[in-house]
Chimera marker file (.cmm) of the C-alpha trace (Angstrom):
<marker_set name="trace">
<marker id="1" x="0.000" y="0.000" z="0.000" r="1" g="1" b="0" radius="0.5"/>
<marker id="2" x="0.879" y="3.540" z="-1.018" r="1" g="1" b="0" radius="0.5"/>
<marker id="3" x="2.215" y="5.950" z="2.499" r="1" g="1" b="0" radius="0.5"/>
<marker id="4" x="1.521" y="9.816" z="2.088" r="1" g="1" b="0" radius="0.5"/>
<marker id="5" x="4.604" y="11.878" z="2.233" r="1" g="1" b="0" radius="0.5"/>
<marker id="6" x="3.038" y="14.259" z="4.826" r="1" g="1" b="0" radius="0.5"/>
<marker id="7" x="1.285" y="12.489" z="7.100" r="1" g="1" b="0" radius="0.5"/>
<marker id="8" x="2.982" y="8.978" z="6.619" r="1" g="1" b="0" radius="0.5"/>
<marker id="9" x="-0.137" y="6.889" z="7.395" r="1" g="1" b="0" radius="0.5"/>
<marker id="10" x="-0.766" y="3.945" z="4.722" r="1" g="1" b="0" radius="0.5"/>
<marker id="11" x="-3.703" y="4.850" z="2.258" r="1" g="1" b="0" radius="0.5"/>
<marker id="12" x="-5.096" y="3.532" z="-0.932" r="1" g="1" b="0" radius="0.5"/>
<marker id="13" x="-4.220" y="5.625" z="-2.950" r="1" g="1" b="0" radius="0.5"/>
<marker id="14" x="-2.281" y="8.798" z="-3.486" r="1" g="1" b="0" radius="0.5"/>
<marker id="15" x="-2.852" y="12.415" z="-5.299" r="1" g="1" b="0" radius="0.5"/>
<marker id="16" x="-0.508" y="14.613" z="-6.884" r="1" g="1" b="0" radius="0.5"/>
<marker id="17" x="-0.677" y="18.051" z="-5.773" r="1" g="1" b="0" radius="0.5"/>
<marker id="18" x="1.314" y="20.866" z="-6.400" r="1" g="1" b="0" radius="0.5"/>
<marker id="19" x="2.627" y="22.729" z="-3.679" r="1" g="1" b="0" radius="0.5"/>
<marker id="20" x="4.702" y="25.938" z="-3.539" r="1" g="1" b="0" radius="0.5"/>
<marker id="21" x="5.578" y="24.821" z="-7.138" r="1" g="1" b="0" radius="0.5"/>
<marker id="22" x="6.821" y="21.331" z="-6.508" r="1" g="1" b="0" radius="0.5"/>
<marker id="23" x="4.862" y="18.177" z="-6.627" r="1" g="1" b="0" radius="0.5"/>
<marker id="24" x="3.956" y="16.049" z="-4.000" r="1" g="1" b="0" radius="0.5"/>
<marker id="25" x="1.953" y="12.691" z="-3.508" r="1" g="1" b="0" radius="0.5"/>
<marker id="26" x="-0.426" y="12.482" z="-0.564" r="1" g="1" b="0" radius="0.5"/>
<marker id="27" x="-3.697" y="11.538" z="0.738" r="1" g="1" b="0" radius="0.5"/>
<marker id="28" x="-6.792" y="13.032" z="-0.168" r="1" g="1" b="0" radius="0.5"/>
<marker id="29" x="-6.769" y="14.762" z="3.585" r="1" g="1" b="0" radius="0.5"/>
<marker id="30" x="-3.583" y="16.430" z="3.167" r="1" g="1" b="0" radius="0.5"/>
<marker id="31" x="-4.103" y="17.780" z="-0.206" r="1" g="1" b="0" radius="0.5"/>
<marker id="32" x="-7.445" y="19.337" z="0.720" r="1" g="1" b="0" radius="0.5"/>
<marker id="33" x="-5.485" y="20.841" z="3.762" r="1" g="1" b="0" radius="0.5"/>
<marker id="34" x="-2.423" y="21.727" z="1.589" r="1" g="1" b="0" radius="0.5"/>
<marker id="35" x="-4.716" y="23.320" z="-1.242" r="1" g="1" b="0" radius="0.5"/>
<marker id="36" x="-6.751" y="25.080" z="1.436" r="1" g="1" b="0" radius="0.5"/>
<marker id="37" x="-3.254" y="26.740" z="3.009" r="1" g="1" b="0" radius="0.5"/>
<marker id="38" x="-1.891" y="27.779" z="-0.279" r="1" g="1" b="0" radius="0.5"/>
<marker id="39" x="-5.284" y="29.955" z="-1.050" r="1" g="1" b="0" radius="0.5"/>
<marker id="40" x="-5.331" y="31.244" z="2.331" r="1" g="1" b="0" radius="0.5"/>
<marker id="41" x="-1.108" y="32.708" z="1.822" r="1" g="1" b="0" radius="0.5"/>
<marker id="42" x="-2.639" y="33.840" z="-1.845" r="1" g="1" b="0" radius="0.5"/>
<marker id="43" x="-5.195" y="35.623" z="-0.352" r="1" g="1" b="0" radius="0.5"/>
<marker id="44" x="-3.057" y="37.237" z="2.698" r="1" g="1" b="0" radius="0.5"/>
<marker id="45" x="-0.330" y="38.380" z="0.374" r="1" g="1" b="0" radius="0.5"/>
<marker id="46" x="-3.080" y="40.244" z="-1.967" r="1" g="1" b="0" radius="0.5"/>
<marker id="47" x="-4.098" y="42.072" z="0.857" r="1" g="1" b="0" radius="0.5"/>
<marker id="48" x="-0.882" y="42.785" z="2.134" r="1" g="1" b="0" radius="0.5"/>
<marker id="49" x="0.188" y="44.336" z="-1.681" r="1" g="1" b="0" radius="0.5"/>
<marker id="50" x="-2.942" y="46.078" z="-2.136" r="1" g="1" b="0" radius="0.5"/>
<marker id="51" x="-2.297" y="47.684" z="1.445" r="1" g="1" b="0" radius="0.5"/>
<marker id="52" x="1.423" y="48.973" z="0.808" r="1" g="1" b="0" radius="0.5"/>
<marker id="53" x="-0.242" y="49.865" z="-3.020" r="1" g="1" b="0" radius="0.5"/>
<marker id="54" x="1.697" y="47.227" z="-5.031" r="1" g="1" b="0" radius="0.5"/>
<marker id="55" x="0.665" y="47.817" z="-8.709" r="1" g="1" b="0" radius="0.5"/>
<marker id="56" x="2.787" y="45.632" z="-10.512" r="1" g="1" b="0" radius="0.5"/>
<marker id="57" x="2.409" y="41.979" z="-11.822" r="1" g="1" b="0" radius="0.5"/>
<marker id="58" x="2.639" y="38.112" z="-10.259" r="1" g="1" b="0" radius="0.5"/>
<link id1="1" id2="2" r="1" g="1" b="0" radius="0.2"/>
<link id1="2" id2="3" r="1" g="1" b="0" radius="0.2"/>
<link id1="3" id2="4" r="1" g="1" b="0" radius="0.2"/>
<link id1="4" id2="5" r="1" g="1" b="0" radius="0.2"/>
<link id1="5" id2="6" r="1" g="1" b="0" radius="0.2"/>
<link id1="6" id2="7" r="1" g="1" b="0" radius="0.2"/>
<link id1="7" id2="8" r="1" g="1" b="0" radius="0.2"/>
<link id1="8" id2="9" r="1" g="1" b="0" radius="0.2"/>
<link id1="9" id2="10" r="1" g="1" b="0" radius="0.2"/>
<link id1="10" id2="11" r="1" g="1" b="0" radius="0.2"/>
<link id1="11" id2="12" r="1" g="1" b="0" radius="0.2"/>
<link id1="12" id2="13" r="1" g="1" b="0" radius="0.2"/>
<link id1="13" id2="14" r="1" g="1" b="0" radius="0.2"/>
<link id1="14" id2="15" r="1" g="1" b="0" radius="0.2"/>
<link id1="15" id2="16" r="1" g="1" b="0" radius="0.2"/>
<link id1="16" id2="17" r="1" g="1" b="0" radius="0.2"/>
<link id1="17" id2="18" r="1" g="1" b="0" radius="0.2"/>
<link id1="18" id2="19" r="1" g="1" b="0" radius="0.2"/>
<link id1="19" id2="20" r="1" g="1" b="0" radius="0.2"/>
<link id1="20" id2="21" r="1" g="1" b="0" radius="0.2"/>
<link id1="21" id2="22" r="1" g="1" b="0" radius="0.2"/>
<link id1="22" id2="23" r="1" g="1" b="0" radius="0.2"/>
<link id1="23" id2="24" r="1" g="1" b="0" radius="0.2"/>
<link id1="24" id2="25" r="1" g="1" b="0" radius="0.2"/>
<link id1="25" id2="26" r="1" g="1" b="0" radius="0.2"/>
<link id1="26" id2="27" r="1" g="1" b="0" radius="0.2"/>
<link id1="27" id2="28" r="1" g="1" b="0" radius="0.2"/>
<link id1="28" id2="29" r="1" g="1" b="0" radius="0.2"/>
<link id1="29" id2="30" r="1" g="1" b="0" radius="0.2"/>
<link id1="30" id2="31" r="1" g="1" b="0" radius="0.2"/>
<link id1="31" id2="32" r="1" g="1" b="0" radius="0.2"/>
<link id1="32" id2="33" r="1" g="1" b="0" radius="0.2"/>
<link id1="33" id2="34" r="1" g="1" b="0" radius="0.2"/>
<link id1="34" id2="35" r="1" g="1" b="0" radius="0.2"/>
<link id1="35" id2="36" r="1" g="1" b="0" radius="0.2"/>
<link id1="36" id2="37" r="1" g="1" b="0" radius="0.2"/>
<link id1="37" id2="38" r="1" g="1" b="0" radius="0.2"/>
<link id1="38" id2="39" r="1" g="1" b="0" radius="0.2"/>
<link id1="39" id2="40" r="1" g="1" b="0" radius="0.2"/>
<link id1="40" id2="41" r="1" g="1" b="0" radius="0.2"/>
<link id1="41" id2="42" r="1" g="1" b="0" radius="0.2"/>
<link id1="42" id2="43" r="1" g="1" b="0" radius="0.2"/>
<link id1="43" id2="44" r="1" g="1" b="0" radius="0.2"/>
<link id1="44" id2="45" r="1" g="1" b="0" radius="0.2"/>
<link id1="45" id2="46" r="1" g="1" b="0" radius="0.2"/>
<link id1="46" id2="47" r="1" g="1" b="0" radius="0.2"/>
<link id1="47" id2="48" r="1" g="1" b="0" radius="0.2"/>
<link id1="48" id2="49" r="1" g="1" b="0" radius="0.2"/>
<link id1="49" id2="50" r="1" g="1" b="0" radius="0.2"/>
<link id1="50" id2="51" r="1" g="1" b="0" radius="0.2"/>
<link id1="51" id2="52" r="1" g="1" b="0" radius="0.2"/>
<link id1="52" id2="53" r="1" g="1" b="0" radius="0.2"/>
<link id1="53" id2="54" r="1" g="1" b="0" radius="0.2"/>
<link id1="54" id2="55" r="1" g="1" b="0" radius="0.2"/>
<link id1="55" id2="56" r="1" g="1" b="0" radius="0.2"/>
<link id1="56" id2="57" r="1" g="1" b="0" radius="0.2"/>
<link id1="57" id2="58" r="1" g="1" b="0" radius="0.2"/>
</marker_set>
């Protein structure tokens, strides 16, 4: 059986997610955790550019 990277427990099978620009496999649980933390840093660093008036591209 197939062991998640993150959380190391055994699972049936494994998704690939892409995280901080690298791919990793892991269980369903982890990637909906590790997609939910990478919109929540998205979302905090748009508010922190539109506060110091950041107008250029990312």
């Amino acid at each position: 059986m197939p062991t998640c990277s993150v959380c190391k427990d055994e699972v049936d099978e494994l998704k690939i997610v892409s995280v901080a620009g690298k791919k990793k496999k892991m269980c369903e649980d982890c990637a909906d955790r590790a997609k939910e933390s990478e919109a929540v840093a998205e979302e905090s660093e748009a508010v922190v550019q539109q506060m110091m008036g950041f107008k250029g591209r990312r």
